[in-house]
VOPAGU-2260 file (C-alpha; in pm, 1 decimal, decimal comma):
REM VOPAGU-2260
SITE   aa  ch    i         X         Y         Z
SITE  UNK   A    0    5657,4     623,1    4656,4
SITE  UNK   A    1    5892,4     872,2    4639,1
SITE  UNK   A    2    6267,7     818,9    4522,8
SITE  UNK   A    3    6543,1    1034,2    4671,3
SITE  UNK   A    4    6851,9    1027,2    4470,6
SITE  UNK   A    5    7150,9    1048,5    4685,0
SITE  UNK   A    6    7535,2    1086,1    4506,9
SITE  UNK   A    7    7872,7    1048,6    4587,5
SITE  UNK   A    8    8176,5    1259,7    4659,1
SITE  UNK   A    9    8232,4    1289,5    4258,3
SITE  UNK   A   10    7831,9    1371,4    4182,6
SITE  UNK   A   11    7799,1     981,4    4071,2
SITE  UNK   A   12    7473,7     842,4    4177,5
SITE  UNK   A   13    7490,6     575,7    4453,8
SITE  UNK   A   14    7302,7     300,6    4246,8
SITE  UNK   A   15    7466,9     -24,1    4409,3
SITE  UNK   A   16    7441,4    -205,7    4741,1
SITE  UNK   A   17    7703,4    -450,3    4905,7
SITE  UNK   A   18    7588,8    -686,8    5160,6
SITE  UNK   A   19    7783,5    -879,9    5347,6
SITE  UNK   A   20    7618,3   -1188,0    5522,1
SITE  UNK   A   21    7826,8   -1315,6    5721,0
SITE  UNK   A   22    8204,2   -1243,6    5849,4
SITE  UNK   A   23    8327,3   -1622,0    5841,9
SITE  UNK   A   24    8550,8   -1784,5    5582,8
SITE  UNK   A   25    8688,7   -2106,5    5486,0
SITE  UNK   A   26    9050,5   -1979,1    5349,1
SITE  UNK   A   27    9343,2   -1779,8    5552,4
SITE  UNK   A   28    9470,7   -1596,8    5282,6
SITE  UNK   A   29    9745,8   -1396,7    5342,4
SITE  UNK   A   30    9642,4   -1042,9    5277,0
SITE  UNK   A   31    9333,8   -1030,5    5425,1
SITE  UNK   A   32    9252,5   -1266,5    5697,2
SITE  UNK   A   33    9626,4   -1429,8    5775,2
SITE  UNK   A   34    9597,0   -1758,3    6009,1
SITE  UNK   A   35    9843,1   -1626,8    6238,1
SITE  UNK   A   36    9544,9   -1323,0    6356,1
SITE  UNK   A   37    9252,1   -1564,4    6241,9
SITE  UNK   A   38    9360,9   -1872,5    6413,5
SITE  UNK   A   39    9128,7   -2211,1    6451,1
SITE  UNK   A   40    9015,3   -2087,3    6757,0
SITE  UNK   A   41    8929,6   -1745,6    6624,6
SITE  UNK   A   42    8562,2   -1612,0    6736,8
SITE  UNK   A   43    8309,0   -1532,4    6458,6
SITE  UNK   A   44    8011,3   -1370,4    6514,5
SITE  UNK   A   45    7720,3   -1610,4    6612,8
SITE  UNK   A   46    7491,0   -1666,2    6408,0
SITE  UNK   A   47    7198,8   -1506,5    6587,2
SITE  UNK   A   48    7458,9   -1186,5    6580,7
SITE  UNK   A   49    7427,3   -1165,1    6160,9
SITE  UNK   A   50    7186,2   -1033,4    5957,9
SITE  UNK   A   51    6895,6   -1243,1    5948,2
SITE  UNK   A   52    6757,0   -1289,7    5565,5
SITE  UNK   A   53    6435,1   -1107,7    5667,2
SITE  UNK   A   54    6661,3    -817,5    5821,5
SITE  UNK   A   55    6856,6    -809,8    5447,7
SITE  UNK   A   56    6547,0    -782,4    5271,0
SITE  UNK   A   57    6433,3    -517,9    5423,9
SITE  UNK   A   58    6786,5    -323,6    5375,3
SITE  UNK   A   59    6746,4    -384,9    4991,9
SITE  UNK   A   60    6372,2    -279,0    5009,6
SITE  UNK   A   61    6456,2      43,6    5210,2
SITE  UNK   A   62    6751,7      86,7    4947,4
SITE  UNK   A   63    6542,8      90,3    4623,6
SITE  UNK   A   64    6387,9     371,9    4744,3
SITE  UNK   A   65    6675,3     614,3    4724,5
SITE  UNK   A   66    6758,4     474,8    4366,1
SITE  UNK   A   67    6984,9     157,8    4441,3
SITE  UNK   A   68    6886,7     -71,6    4156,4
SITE  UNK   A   69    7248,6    -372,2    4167,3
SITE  UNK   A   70    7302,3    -589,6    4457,7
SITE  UNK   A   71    7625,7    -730,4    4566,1
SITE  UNK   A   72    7619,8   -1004,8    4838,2
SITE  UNK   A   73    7948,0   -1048,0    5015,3
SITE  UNK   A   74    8104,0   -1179,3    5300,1
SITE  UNK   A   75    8382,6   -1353,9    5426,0
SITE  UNK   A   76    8244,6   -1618,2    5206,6
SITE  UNK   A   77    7918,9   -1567,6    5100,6
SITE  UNK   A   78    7866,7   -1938,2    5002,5
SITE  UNK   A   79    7879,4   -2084,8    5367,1
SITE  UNK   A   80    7571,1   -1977,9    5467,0
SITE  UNK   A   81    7422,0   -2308,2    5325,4
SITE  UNK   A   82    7080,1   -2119,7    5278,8
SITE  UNK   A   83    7199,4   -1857,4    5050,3
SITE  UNK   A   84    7047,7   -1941,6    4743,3
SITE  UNK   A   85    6712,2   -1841,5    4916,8
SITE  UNK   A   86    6812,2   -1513,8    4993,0
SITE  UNK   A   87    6897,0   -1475,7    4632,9
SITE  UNK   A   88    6524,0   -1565,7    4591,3
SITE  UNK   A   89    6361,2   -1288,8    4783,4
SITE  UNK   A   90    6617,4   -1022,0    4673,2
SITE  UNK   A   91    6501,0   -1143,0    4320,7
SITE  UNK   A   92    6128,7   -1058,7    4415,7
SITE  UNK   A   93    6211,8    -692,4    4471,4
SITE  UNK   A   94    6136,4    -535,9    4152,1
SITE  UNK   A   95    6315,5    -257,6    4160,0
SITE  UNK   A   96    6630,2    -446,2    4157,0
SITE  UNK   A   97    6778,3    -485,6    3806,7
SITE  UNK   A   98    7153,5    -698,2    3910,4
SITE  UNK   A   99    7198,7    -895,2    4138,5
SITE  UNK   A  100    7547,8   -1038,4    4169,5
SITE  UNK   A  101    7780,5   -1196,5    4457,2
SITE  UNK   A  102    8171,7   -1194,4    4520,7
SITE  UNK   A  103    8289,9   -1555,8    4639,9
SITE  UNK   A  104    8615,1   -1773,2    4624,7
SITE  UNK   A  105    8398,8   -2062,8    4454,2
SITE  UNK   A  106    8561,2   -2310,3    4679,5
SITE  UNK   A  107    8174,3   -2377,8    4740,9
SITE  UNK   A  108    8045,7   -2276,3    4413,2
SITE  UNK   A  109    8020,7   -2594,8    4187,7
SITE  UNK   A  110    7753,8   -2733,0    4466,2
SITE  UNK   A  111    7550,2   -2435,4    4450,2
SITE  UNK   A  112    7603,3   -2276,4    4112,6
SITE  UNK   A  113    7311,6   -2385,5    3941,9
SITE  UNK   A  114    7044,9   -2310,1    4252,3
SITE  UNK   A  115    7217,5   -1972,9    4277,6
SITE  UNK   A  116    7068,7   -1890,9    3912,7
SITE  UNK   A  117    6781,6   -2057,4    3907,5
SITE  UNK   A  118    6709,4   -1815,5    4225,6
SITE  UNK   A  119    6759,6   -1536,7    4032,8
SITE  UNK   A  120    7194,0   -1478,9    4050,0
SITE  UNK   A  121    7245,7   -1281,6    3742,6
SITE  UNK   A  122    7656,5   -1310,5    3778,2
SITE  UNK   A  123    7973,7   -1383,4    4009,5
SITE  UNK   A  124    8339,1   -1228,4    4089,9
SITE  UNK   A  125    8578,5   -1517,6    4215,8
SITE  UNK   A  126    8903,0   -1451,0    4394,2
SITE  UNK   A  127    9172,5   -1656,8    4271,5
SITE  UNK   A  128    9547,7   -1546,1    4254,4
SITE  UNK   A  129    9699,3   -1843,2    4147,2
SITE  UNK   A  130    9618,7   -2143,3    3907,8
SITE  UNK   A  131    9993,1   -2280,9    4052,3
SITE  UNK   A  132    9868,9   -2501,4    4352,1
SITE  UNK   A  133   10165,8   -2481,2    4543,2
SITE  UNK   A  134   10113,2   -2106,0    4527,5
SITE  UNK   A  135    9761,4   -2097,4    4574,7
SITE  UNK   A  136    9806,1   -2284,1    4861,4
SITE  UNK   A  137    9995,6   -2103,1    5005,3
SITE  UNK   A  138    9822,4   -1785,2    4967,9
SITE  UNK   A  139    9479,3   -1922,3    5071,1
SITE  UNK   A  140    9646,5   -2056,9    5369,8
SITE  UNK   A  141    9469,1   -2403,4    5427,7
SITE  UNK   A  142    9631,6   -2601,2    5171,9
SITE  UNK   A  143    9318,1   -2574,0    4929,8
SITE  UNK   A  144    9441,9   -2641,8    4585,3
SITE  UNK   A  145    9215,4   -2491,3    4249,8
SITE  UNK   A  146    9048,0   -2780,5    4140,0
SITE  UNK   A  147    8724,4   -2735,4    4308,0
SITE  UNK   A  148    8767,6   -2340,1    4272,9
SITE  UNK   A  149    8822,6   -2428,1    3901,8
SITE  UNK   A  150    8522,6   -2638,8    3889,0
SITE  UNK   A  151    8281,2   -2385,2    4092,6
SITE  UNK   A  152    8383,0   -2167,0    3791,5
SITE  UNK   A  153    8355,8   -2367,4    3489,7
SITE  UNK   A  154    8022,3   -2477,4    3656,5
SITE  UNK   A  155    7871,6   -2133,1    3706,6
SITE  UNK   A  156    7967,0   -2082,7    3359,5
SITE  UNK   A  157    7760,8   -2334,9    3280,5
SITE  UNK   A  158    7448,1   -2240,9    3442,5
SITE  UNK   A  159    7467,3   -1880,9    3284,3
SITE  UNK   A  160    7586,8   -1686,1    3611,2
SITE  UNK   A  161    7832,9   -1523,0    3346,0
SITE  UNK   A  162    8019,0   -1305,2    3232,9
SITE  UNK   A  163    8288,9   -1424,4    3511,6
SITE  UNK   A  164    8524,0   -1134,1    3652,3
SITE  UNK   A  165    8824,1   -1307,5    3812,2
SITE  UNK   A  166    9001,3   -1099,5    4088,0
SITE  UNK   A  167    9339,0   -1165,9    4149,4
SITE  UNK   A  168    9573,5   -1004,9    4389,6
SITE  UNK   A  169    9928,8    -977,8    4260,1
SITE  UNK   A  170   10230,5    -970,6    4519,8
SITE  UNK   A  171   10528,5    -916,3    4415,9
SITE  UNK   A  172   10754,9   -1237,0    4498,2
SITE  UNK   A  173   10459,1   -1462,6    4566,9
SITE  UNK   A  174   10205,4   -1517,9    4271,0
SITE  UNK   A  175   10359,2   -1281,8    4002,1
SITE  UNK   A  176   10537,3   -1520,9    3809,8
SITE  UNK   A  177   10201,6   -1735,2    3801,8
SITE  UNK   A  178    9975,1   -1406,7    3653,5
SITE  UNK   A  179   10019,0   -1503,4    3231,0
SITE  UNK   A  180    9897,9   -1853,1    3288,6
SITE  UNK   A  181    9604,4   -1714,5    3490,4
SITE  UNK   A  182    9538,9   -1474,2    3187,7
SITE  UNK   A  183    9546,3   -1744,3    2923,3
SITE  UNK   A  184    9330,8   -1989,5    3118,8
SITE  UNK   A  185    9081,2   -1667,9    3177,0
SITE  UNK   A  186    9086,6   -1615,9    2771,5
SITE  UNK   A  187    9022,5   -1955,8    2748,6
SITE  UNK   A  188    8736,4   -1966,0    2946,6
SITE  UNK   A  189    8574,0   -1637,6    2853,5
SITE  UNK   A  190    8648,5   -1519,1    3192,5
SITE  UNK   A  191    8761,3   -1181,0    3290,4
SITE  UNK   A  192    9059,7   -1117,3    3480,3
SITE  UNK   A  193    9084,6    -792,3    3702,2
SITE  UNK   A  194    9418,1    -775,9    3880,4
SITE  UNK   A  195    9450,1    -593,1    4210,7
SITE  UNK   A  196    9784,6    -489,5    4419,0
């Protein structure tokens, strides 16, 4: 089989693949999907409307041959498509894939974090602005507070989906006097922490 290599704007190889699998998601935060346009009676696709994991496959199969070798599942929120860990699985089987990794808020994570690797998850990125709860909550807009975002990471530590990047959007006014204790908690934990504006 032949490989074509196509490159970027800058010459740079195109080597990695995002997939998003499905557009739903369990928080409201503020700078991306705000309550007040994604209301509780806001319309998601249906399901028979998303990528089915058979249709994925395929993408990533197609994909290897023009040189993508990292996989990047996304969403929304990755993590409520109960099933997920088995489409970790068959990306896993293509052996042309070296990484395969997945961008979540971990809300879900410490229920899944363990299947996730076992299917062949080699690492996670977790969104969390705020170890303040009354900031985080505010931010994710449903109330959530860290604890079981906390525990989805400490638990994926645990099963070896590491090292853990830890995105965090700073606003200015809202969860910037809250950024230091996210960076000592992140040094504690041997997690990474990649701040975006």
């Amino acid at each position: 089989m032949k490989t074509i290599n196509p490159v970027d704007q800058l010459n740079r190889p195109l080597r990695d693949l995002r997939i998003s699998v499905t557009d739903r998601y369990n928080f409201r935060c503020t700078y991306c999907m705000p309550a007040e346009i994604f209301g509780e009676r806001y319309e998601f696709l249906p399901k028979e409307k998303l990528l089915s994991f058979e249709e994925i496959y395929r993408i990533a199969k197609i994909s290897v041959q023009i040189g993508v070798k990292k996989i990047r599942i996304t969403g929304g929120e990755p993590l409520v498509r109960q099933d997920i860990p088995d489409l970790i699985e068959m990306l896993s089987e293509i052996d042309e894939i070296d990484y395969i990794a997945m961008t979540t808020n971990a809300y879900l994570l410490e229920k899944f974090a363990q299947d996730l690797k076992s299917a062949g998850l080699n690492r996670i990125t977790v969104s969390l602005d705020s170890l303040d709860d009354d900031v985080f909550q505010k931010m994710n807009g449903r109330g959530f507070d860290t604890s079981k975002v906390k525990n989805g990471i400490l638990e994926a530590k645990k099963a070896g989906l590491s090292p853990i990047k830890i995105n965090a959007v700073v606003q200015k006014n809202v969860n910037d006097h809250t950024i230091l204790d996210l960076i000592d908690w992140c040094r504690e934990n041997k997690l990474i922490p990649r701040f975006i504006e």
